[in-house]
Every structure is written in structure tokens, then in C-alpha cells.
N, C-alpha and C positions, 0 to 999 in steps of 0.2 A: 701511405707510401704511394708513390706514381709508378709503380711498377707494376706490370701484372705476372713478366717472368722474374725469375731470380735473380737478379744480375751478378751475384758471387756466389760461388762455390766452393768449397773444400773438402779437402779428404784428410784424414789422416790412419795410420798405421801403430798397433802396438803389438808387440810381441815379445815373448820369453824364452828360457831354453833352461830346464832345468835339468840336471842329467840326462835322460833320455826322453825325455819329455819334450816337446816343441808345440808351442802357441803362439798363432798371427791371429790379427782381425782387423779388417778393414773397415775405416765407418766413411760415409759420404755423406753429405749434406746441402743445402742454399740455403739462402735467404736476404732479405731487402727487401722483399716483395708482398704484395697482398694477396690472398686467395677467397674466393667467393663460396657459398655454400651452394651447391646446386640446386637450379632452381626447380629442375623437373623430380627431384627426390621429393620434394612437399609439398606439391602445388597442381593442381592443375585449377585452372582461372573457369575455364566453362562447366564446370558441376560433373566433368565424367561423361561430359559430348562432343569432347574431339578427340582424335586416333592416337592420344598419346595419353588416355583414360587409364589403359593399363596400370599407368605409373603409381598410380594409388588405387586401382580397386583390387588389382592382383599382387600386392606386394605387401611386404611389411614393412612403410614406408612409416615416418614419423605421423601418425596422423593426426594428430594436435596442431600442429603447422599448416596440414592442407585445409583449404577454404577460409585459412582464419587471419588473413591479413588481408589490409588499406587498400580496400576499392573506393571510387566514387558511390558504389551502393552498398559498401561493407564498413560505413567510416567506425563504427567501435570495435574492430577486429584489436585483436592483439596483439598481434605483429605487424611491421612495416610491409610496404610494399616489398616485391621479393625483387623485381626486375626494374626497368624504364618504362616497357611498354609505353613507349611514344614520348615518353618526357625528357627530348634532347638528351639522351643518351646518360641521362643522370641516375647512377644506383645507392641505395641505402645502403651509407657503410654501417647498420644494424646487422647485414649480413658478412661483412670483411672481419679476415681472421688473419693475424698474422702469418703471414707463407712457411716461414720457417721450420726444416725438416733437417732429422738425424738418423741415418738408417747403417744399421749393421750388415753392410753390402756382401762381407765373407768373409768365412770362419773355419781355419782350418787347425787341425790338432792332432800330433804325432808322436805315438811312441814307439822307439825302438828297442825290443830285448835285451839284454846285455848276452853280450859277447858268448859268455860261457853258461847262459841258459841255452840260446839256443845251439853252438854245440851241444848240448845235451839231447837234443830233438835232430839231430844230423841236418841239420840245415847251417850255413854260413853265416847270414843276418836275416833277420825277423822285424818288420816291423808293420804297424796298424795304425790306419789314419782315419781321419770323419775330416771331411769337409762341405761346408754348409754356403749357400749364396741367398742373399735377399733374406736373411732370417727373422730381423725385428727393426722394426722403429721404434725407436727411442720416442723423437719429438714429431709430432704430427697435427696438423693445425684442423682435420678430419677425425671426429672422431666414430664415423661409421665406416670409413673406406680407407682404400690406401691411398694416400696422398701423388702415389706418381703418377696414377690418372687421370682420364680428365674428367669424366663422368662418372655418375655413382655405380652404373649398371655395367663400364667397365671391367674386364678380367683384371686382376692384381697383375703385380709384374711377380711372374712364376717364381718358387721358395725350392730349391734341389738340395737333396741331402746326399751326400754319398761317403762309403763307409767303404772301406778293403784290406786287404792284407798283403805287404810286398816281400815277397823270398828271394834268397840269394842263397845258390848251393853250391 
């Protein structure tokens, strides 16, 4: 693909209503696009002697991947170069993964008592809801992180659960 954002997007919406029962969920998604594996999750090119050493000595980074790709002094590594570094701006699509993502954006679900239970509790209407944002990805072309970011070391995009109860007396 020659894209590196997603050039289309979609959403869509399903929901039901079954007596007092009420289910929505939103899903969002893109794709058209390419997405690269990060280079600094599995690599550092200087052996763990420049300031971004951390990346592999203090994490639990893929370590099979660092130090073991195509230098001019690593030619039987195993995997391809990870970046350009200097070669006209050219990358190994060995790295490119389809963009393509499907996320369960929000999730909401409501039940209202009937009628004549809660008369029975002197209240008027009773009802209990959960609603959820950012819950899952379906389709994700990362399979160590969440794909809305950009980098591995990234915060997710925040997951909020919220749960209550609505009276009417």
C-alpha cells in the first residue's frame, strides 16, 4: 500500500431491545494503509551504547529480534534490516503489516425493572446500566500493543467501565 495513514474509515452500530433489555455497540475501524513494526521495540543497532539502550536492556522487549538483523557487519542475521538508515529512504516491507483495525469503541447495556416489581420496592422506575468505551480490538495488525498509538512505549487509549443505577419516584 502507498499509504502510511488510513485513508477510510468506518463505523458502524448494532443494537437490540429485548423487553427491558437494551443493547448498543459501536465498532470503529480504517484501513488501506501500511503499518510498520516499531523499530525501537527490537533493536538497538549500537550494542546498548546509546541513550536509547534502555529499550532492550530494561524491558521485556522481543529479544530474538534485537541485534539480529542485516548490517554490513551482521550479513547472516536473520532478519532484514529494520530501518533505512541512509538507504534513500528505503524500508523492508519484511516489516509492513497490513494497517487494518477493528475496535469495539462502546458498549452500553440496560435493564429496566418492570413496572410492577418496582412498585413493589416504592420506587416508580428502576433501571441498571454498564457502559464500556475502548473495550476490545477485534482486528489489530500489532500484536504486542494497541494499534492507536504510535509507539510501543505509548499509553493505550484509556478503557472506562461505568456501571449505575437510575430511580424514578
Amino acid at each position: 500500500s502507498k499509504y502510511a495513514f488510513a485513508p477510510f474509515t468506518y463505523n458502524f452500530s448494532l443494537g437490540f431491545s429485548w423487553k427491558d433489555l437494551n443493547v448498543n455497540a459501536l465498532f470503529t475501524g480504517e484501513f488501506g494503509h501500511d503499518v510498520i513494526y516499531d523499530k525501537g521495540f527490537y533493536a538497538d543497532a549500537s550494542g546498548g551504547k546509546r541513550s536509547g539502550a534502555w529499550l532492550s536492556e530494561n524491558s521485556n522487549n522481543l529479544r530474538e529480534w534485537y541485534g539480529n538483523y542485516w548490517t554490513p557487519e551482521n550479513t547472516d542475521a536473520r532478519y532484514p534490516r529494520i530501518d533505512n538508515y541512509g538507504f534513500k529512504g528505503y524500508r523492508s516491507t519484511f516489516w509492513m503489516r497490513d494497517g487494518h483495525t477493528l475496535r469495539l469503541r462502546n458498549l452500553s447495556i440496560s435493564y429496566g425493572l418492570p413496572q410492577k416489581y418496582a412498585k413493589a420496592i416504592d420506587v416508580d422506575a428502576l433501571r441498571v446500566f454498564f457502559q464500556g468505551t475502548n473495550l476490545l480490538t477485534l482486528i489489530n495488525p500489532y500484536p504486542y500493543k494497541d494499534a492507536s498509538v504510535g509507539f510501543w512505549s505509548d499509553y493505550p487509549q484509556i478503557r472506562t467501565f461505568n456501571l449505575g443505577i437510575n430511580l424514578s419516584f
